[in-house]
ROBADREN-985365 format. One record per residue (C-alpha): residue number from 1; x, z, y. Coordinates in steps of 0.001 Angstrom, whole numbers, plus 500000, padded with zeros to 6 digits. Example, Ala and Ser with C-alpha at 12.3 -4.5 7.8 and 13.67 -1.06 7.14 Angstrom:
BEGIN
@i:1	c1:512300	c3:507800	c2:495500
@i:2	c1:513670	c3:507140	c2:498940
This chain:
BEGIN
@i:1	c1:716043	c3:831529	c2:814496
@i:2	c1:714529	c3:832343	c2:811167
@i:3	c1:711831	c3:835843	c2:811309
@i:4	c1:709907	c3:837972	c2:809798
@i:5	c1:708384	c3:841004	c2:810222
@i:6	c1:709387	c3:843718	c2:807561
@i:7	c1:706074	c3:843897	c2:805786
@i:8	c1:705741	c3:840159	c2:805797
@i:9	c1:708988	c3:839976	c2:804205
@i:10	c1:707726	c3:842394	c2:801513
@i:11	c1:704208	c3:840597	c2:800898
@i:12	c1:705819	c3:837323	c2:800853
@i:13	c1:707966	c3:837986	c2:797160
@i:14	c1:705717	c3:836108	c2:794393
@i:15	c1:704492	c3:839686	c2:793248
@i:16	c1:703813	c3:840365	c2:789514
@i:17	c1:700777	c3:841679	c2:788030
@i:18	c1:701464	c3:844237	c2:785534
@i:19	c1:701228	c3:843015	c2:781556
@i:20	c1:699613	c3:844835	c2:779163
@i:21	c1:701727	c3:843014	c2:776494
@i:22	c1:704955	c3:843958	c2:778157
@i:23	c1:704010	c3:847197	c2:778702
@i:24	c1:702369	c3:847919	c2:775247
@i:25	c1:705747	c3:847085	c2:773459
@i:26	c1:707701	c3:849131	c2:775648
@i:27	c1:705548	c3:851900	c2:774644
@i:28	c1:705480	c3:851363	c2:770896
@i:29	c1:709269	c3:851231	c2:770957
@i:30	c1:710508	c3:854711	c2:770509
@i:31	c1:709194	c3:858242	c2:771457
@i:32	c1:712270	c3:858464	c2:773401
@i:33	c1:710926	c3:855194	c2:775591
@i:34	c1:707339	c3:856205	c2:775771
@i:35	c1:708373	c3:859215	c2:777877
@i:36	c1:710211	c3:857679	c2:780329
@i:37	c1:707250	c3:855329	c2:781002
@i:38	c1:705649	c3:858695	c2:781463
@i:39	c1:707628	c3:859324	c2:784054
@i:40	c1:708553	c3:855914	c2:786199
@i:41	c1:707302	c3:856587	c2:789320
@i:42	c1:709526	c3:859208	c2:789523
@i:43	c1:712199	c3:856711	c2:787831
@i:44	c1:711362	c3:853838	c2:789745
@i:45	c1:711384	c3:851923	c2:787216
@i:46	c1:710637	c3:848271	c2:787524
@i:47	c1:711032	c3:845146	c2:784914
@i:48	c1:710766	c3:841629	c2:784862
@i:49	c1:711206	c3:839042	c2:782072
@i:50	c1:710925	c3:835374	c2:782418
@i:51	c1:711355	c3:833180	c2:779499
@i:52	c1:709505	c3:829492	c2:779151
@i:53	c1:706297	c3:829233	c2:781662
@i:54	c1:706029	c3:833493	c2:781160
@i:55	c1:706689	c3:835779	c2:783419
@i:56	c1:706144	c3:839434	c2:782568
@i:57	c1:706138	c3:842625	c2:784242
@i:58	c1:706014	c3:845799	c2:784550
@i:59	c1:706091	c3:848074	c2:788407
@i:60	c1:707427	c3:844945	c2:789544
@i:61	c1:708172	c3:845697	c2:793557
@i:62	c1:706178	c3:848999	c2:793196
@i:63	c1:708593	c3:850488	c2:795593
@i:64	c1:711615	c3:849979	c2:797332
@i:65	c1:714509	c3:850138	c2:795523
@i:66	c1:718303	c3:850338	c2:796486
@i:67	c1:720401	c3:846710	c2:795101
@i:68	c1:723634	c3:848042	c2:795242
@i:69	c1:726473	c3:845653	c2:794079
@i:70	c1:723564	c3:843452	c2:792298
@i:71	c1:723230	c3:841802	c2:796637
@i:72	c1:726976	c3:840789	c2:796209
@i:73	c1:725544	c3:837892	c2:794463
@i:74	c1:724019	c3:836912	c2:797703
@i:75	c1:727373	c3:836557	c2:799526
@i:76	c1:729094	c3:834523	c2:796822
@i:77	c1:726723	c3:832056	c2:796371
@i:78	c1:726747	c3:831752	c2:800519
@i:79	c1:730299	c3:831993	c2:800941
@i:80	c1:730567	c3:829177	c2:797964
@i:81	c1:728029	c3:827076	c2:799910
@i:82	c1:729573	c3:827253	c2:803658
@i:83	c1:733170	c3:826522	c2:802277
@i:84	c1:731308	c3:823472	c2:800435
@i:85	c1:730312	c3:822487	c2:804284
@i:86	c1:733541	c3:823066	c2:805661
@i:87	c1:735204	c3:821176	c2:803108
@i:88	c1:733495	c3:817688	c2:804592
@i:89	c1:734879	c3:817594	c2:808226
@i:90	c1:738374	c3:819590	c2:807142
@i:91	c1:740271	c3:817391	c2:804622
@i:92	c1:742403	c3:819472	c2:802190
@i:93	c1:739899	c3:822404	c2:802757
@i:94	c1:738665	c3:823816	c2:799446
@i:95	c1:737990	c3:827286	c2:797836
@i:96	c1:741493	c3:827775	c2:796693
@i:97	c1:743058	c3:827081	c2:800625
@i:98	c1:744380	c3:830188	c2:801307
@i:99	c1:742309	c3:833189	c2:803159
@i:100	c1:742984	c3:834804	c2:806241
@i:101	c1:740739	c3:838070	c2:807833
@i:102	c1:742167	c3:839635	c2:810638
@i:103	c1:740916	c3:842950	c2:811447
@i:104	c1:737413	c3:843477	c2:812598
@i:105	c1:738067	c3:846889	c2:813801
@i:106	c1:740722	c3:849398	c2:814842
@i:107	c1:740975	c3:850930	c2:811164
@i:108	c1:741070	c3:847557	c2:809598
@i:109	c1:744082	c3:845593	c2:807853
@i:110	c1:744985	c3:841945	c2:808195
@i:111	c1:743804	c3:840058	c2:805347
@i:112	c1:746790	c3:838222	c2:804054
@i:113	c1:748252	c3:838942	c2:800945
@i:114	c1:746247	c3:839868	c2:797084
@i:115	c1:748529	c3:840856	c2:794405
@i:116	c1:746239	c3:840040	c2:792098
@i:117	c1:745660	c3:836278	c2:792534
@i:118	c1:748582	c3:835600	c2:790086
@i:119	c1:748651	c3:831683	c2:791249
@i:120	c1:750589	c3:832645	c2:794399
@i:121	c1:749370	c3:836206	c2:795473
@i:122	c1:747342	c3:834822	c2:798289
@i:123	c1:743508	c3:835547	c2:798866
@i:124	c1:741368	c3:832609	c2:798425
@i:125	c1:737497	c3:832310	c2:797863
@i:126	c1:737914	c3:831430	c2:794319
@i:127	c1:739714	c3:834816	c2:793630
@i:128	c1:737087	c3:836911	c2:795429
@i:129	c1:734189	c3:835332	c2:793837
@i:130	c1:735698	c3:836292	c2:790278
@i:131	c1:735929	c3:839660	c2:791449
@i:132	c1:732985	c3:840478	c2:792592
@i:133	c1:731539	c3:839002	c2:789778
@i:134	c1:733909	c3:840253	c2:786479
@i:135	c1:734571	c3:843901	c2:788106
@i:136	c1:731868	c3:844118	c2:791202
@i:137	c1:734920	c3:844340	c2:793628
@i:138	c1:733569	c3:846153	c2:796613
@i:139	c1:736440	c3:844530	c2:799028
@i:140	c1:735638	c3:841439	c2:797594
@i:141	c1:732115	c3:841477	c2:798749
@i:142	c1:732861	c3:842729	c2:801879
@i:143	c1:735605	c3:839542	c2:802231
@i:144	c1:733256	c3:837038	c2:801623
@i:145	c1:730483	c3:838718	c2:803689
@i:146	c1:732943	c3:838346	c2:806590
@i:147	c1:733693	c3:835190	c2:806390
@i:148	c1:730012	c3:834016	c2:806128
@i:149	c1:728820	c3:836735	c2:808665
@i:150	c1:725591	c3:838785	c2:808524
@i:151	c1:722810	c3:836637	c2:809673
@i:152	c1:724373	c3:833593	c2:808200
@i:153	c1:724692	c3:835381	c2:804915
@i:154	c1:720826	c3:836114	c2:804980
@i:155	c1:719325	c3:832800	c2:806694
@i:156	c1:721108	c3:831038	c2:803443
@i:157	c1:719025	c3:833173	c2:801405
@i:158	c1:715916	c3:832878	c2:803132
@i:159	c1:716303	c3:829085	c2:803454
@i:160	c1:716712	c3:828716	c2:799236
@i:161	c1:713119	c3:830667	c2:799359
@i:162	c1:714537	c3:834525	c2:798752
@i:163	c1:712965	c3:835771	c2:801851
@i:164	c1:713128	c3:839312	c2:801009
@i:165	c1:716621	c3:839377	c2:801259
@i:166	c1:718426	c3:841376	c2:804154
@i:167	c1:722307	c3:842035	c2:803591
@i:168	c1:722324	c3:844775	c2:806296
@i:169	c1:726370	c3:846065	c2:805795
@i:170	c1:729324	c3:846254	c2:804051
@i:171	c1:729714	c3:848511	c2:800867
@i:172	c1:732046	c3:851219	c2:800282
@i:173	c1:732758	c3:851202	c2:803929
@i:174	c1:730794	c3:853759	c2:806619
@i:175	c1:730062	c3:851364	c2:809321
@i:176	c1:727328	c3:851375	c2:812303
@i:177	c1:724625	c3:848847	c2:812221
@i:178	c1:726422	c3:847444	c2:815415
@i:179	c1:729380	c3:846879	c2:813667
@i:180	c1:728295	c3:845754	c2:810572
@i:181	c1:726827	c3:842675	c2:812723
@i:182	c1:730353	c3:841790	c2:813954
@i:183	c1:732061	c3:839397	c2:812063
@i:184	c1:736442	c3:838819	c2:812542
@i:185	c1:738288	c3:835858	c2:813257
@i:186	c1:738784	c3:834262	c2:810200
@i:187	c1:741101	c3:830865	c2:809233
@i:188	c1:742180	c3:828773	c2:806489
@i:189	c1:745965	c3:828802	c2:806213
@i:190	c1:748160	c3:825481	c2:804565
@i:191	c1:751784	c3:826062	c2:804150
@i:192	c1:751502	c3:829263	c2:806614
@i:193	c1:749696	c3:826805	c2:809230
@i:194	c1:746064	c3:827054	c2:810537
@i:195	c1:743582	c3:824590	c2:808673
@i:196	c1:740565	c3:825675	c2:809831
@i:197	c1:739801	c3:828687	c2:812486
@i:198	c1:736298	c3:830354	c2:813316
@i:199	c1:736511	c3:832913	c2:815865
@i:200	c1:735059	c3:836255	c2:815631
@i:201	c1:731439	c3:837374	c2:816864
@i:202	c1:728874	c3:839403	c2:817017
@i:203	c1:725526	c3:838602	c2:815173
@i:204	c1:722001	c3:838934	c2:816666
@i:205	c1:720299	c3:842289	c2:814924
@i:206	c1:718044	c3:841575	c2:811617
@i:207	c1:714779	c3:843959	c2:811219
@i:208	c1:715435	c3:847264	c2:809204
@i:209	c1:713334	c3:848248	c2:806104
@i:210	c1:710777	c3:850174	c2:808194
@i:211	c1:706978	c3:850514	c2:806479
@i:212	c1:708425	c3:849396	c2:803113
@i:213	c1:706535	c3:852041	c2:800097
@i:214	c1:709253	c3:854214	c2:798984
@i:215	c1:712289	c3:853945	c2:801370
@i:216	c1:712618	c3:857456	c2:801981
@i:217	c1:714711	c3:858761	c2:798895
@i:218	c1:714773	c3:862043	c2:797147
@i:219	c1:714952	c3:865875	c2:798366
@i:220	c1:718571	c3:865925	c2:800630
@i:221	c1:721549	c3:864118	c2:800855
@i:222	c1:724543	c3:865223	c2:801390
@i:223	c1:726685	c3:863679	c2:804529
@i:224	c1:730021	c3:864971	c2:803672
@i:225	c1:730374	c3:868740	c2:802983
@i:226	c1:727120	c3:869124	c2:805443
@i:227	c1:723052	c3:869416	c2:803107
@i:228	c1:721325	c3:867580	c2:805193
@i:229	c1:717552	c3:869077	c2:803904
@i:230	c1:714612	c3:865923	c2:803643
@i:231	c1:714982	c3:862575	c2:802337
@i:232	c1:717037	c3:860332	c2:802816
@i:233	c1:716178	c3:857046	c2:804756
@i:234	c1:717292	c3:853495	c2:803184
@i:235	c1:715692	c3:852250	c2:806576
@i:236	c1:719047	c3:850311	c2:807446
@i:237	c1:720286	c3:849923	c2:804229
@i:238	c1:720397	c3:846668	c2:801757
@i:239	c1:717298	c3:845388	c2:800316
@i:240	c1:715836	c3:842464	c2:797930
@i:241	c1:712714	c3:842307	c2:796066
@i:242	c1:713157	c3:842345	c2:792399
@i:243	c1:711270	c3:839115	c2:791840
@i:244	c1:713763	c3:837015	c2:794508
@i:245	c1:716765	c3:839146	c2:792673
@i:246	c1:715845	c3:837494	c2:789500
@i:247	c1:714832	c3:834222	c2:791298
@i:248	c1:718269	c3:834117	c2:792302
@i:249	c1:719753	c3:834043	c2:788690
@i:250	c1:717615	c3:831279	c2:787960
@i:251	c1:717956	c3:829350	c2:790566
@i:252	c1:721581	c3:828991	c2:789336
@i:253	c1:720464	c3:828673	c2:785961
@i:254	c1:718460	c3:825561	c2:786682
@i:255	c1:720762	c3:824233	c2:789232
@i:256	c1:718093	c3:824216	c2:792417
@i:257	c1:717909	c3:825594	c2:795533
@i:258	c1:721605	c3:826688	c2:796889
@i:259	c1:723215	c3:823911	c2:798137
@i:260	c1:726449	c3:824419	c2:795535
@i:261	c1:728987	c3:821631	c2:794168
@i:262	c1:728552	c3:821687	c2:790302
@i:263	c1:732087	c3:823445	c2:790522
@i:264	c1:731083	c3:826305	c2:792508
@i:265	c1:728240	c3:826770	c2:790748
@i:266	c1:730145	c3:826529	c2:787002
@i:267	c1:733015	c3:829003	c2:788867
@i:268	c1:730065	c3:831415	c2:789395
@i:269	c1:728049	c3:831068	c2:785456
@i:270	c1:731798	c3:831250	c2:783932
@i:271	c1:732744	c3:834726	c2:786593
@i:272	c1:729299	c3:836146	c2:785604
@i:273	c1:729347	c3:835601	c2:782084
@i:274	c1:732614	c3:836379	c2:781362
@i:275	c1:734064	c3:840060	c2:780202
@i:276	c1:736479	c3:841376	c2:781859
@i:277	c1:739310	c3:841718	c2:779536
@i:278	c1:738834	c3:838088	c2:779079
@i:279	c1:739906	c3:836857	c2:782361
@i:280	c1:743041	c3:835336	c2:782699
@i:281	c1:743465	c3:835489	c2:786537
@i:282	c1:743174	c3:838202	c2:787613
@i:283	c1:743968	c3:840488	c2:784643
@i:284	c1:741919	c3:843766	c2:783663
@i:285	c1:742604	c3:846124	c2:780910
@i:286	c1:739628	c3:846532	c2:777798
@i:287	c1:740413	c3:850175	c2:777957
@i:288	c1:739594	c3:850188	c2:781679
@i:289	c1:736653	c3:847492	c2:781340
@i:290	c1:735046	c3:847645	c2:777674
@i:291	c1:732853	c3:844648	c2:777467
@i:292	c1:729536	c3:846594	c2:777613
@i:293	c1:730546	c3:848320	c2:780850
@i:294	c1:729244	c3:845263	c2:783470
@i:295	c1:726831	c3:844570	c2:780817
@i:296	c1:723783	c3:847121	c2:780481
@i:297	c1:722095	c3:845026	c2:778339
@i:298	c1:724396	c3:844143	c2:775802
@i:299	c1:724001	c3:847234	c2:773609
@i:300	c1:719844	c3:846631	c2:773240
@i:301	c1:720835	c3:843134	c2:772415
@i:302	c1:723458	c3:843867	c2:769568
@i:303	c1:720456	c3:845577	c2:767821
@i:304	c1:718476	c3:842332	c2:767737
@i:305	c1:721416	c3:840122	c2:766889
@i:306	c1:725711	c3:840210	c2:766784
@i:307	c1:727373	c3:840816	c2:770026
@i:308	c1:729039	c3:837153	c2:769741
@i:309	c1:726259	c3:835714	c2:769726
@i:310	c1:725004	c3:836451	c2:772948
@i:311	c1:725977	c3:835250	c2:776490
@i:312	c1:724889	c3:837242	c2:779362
@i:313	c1:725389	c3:835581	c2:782707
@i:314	c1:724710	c3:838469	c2:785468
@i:315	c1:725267	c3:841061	c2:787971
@i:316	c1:724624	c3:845317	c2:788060
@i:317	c1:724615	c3:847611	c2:790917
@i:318	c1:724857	c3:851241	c2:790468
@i:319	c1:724561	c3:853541	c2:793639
@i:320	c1:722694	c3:856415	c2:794839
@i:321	c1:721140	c3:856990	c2:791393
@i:322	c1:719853	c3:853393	c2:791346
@i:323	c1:721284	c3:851145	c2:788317
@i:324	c1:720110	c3:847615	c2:788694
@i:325	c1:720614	c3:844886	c2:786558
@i:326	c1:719826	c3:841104	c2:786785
@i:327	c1:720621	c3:838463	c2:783962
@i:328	c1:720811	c3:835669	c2:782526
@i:329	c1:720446	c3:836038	c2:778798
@i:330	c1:721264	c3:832994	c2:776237
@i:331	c1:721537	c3:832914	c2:772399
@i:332	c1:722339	c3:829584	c2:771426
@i:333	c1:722275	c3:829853	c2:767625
@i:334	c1:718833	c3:831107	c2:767579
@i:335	c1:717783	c3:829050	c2:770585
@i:336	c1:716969	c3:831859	c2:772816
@i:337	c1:717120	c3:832007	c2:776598
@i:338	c1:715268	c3:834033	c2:778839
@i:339	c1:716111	c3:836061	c2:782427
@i:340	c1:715879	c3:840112	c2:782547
@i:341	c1:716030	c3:842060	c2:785461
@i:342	c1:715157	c3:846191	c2:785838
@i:343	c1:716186	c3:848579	c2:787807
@i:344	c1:715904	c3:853148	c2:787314
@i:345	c1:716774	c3:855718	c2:789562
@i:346	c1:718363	c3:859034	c2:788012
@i:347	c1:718514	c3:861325	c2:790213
@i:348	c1:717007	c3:865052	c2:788337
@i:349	c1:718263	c3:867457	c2:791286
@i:350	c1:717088	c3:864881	c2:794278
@i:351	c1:719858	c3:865215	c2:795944
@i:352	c1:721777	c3:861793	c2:797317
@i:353	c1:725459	c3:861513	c2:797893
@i:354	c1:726033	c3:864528	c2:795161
@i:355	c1:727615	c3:862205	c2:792621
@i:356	c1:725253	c3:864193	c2:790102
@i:357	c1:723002	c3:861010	c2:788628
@i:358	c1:721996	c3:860589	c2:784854
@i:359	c1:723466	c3:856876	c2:784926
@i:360	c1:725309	c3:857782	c2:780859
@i:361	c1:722294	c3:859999	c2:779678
@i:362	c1:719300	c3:857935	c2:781266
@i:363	c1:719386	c3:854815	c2:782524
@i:364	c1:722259	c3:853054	c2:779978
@i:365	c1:720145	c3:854268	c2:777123
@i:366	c1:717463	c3:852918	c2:778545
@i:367	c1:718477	c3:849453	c2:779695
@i:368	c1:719586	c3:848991	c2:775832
@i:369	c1:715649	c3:849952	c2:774961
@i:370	c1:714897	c3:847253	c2:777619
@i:371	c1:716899	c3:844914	c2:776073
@i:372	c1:715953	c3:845155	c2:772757
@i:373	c1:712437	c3:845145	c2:773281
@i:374	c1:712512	c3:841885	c2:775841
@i:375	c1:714842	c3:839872	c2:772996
@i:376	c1:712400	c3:840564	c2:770108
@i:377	c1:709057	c3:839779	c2:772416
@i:378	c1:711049	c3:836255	c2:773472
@i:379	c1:711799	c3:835761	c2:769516
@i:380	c1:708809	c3:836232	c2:768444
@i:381	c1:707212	c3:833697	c2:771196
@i:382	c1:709846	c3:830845	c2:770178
@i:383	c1:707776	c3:827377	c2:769399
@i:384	c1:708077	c3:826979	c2:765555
């Protein structure tokens, strides 16, 4: 069994020394930027760019910070990897075999049928990776995180070296810490026949959050119509350090680590990279996804250089105030390629739950600022 005590995990990230060269461009920016490096404690704000042997940063891991959908990543790339097992001792068996989940619980569905796979509107593994990925499908996540199971899901990431990682529960989906450890029966199907069955179970518990700097959150929260006065604890609740977040980009970047089929791993650049309105299977409307919308980034980038040139391979979280982002970021025509990961909280009135969190008026504005200034710092550190 695979261990570690909470503030272990949270010593044991590579942590990142603040730069002085990072943060002195950030502050020459804009007015508009230099105040809300007055205030990032408050924000939270953390940032980390990688590009050749550099690494800079700035609050990197200062304090806890909520992932949100940026953890799905996690289950994907385990999901991808334990079908890639299963696949050599169960001929035929491959990511687009057909998906069953039977319930888990007494307000759960049978898995069976998805509308949107148009090649035969039946869930496979290949549909709910895209999902997650192009539109951060929060059914999709919790699909794959079934099927590898909790602890599985996180000893996968600890093994590749991300051993901050703890994938405590399902999103979008109020469930005890009990029952977030059980995992449903869950088969393979061929021609409406069993391929492959695992049984359900019920995971050993993984250590909470508890001593981490900054995991009680804001003023009061709300739990339903009921103010619940004091912070709010993220005690039980997702967590990854930024540096393994963005060590988890570029592991698939460079191909090491996760035990991923050159497939798997091309199905999950291509998902990441791609818009939404671009995707052929499944379909989303431009006017419900605009490009920029899965893309914080993009808009800081488009200042440096057109939109077409730039491919951004990566995956946001927004939740409880926190926006997260964690990229990828290539220019081909001008030979740039570096990684870019930062996360904010916006949260003026303190309360959680609320709804009320400056994600238009604060933090897009100011991942664009991010952007920008990270593109021209790599640009102007190309080799002649």
């Amino acid at each position: 069994m695979i261990f570690f005590a909470t503030l272990a995990l949270f010593l044991a990230a590579d942590r990142v020394p603040d730069s002085p060269v990072l943060e002195a461009r950030l502050r020459a920016h804009s007015p508009q930027l230099a105040d809300r490096l007055a205030q990032a404690k408050s924000l939270r704000l953390q940032m980390l760019l990688s590009f050749g042997d550099q690494r800079l940063g700035y609050r990197v891991d200062a304090e806890y910070f909520y992932p949100a959908s940026a953890i799905k990543l996690c289950a994907a790339i385990a999901a991808l990897e334990k079908c890639a097992e299963l696949e050599r001792d169960t001929p035929g068996l491959s990511i687009d075999t057909p998906l069953l989940i039977e319930p888990c619980f007494a307000d759960s569905k049978r898995w069976s049928e998805d509308a949107s796979n148009l090649q035969g509107g039946l869930p496979t593994l290949r549909h709910e990776v895209r999902k997650l990925c192009l539109v951060s499908d929060n059914p999709a996540f919790n699909h794959l995180y079934e099927f590898v199971g909790q602890r599985e899901l996180n000893e996968r990431m600890w093994r590749a070296g991300l051993t901050s990682t703890k994938v405590l529960h399902r999103l979008s989906e109020a469930r005890t810490p009990e029952e977030n450890r059980r995992v449903p029966a869950v088969s393979f199907q061929r021609e409406g026949k069993s391929l492959l069955s695992i049984p359900p179970r019920t995971d050993s518990p993984i250590t909470g959050n508890s001593g981490l700097p900054g995991i009680e959150i804001g003023e009061a929260w709300l739990r339903g119509d009921e103010r619940v006065e004091g912070p709010m604890s993220f005690v039980d609740k997702n967590r990854i350090a930024l540096v393994d977040l963005q060590e988890m980009v570029r592991a698939l970047a460079e191909n090491r680590s996760f035990r991923l089929p050159q497939s798997s791993r091309a199905l999950l650049l291509e998902s990441m990279t791609q818009y939404p309105a671009e995707s052929a299977n499944p379909r989303y409307a431009r006017e419900t996804y605009p490009d920029e919308w899965g893309k914080p980034f993009l808009p800081g980038l488009e200042r440096v250089f057109p939109k077409d040139e730039w491919k951004i391979a990566n995956k946001i979280g927004v939740a409880y105030g926190f926006t997260v982002d964690n990229a990828w970021i290539v220019n081909e025509k001008r030979k740039l390629s570096f990684f870019l990961s930062a996360v904010v909280y916006t949260n003026s009135d303190g309360v959680l739950n609320d709804n009320r969190y400056e994600y238009t008026t604060v933090a897009k504005p100011l991942f664009a600022d991010l952007a920008e200034v990270a593109a021209r710092l790599v640009m102007e550190n190309q080799p002649r």
